[in-house]
C-alpha positions in Angstrom: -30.7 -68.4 -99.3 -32.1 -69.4 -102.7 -34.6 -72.2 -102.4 -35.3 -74.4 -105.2 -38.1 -77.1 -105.7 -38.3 -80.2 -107.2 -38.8 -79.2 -110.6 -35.9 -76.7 -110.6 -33.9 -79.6 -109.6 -35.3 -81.6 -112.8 -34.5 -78.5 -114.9 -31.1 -78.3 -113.8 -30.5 -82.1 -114.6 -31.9 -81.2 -117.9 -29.5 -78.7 -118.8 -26.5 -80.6 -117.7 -27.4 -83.1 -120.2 -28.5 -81.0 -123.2 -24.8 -79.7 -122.4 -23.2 -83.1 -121.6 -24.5 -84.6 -124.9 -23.2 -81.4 -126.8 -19.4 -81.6 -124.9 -19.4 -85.0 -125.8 -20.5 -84.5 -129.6 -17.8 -81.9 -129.5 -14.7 -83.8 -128.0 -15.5 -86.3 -130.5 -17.0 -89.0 -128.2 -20.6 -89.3 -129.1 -21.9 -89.5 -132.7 -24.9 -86.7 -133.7 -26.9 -89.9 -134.6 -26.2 -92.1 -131.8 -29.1 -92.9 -129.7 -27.4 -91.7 -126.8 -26.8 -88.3 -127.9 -30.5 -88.2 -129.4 -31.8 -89.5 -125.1 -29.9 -87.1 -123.3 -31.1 -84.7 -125.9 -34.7 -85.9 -125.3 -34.7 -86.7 -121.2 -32.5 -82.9 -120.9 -35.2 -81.0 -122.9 -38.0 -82.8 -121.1 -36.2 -82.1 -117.7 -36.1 -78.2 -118.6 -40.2 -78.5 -119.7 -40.7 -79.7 -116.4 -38.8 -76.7 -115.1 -41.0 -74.5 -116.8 -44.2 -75.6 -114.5 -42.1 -73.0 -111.8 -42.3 -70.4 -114.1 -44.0 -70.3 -117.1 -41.9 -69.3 -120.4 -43.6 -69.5 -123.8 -40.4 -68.8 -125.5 -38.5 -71.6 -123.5 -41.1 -74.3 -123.9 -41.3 -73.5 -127.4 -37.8 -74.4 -127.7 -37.9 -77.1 -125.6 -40.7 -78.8 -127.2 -39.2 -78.5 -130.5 -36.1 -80.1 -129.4 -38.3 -83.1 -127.5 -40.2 -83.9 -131.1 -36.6 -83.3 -132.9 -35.0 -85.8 -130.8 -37.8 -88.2 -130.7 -37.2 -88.1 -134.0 -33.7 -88.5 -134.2 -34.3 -91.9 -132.0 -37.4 -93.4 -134.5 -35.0 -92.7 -137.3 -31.9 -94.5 -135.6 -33.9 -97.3 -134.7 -35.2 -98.2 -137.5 -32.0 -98.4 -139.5 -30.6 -100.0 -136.9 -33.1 -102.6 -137.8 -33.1 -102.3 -141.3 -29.2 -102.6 -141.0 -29.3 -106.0 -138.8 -32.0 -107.2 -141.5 -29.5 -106.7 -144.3 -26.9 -108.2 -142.4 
């Protein structure tokens, strides 16, 4: 029997929702800038990093990491023209 620990857990989670958000963006439910995409894109990439402390994987965590700052990014930008846009309003 496979036994997994916590972080393998927190790595699954991850991945279901890195592919959750993409699904969704693909079935035409979630925008590519909504914040929502741009969290589960953030909290599933962070999940997989934590995965990573199981078994190091310089090619993963460089992926991963990149995909943290990218969506970190995504939510800075949304915010603030989400507040620039209730400004104008």
């Amino acid at each position: 029997m496979i036994q997994f620990a916590w972080y393998d857990w927190v790595g699954f989670a991850g991945t279901l929702m890195v592919l959750g958000a993409f699904f969704l963006l693909q079935a035409g439910r979630l925008s590519g800038t909504s914040i929502v995409y741009q969290v589960l894109n953030l909290l599933g990439a962070g999940g997989v990093l934590v995965s990573l402390l199981g078994a190091f994987n310089p090619a993963v965590f460089a992926l991963e990491l990149t995909w943290v700052l990218i969506s970190a990014y995504g939510i800075v930008r949304s915010l603030r023209r989400g507040t620039s846009n209730q400004a104008s309003s």
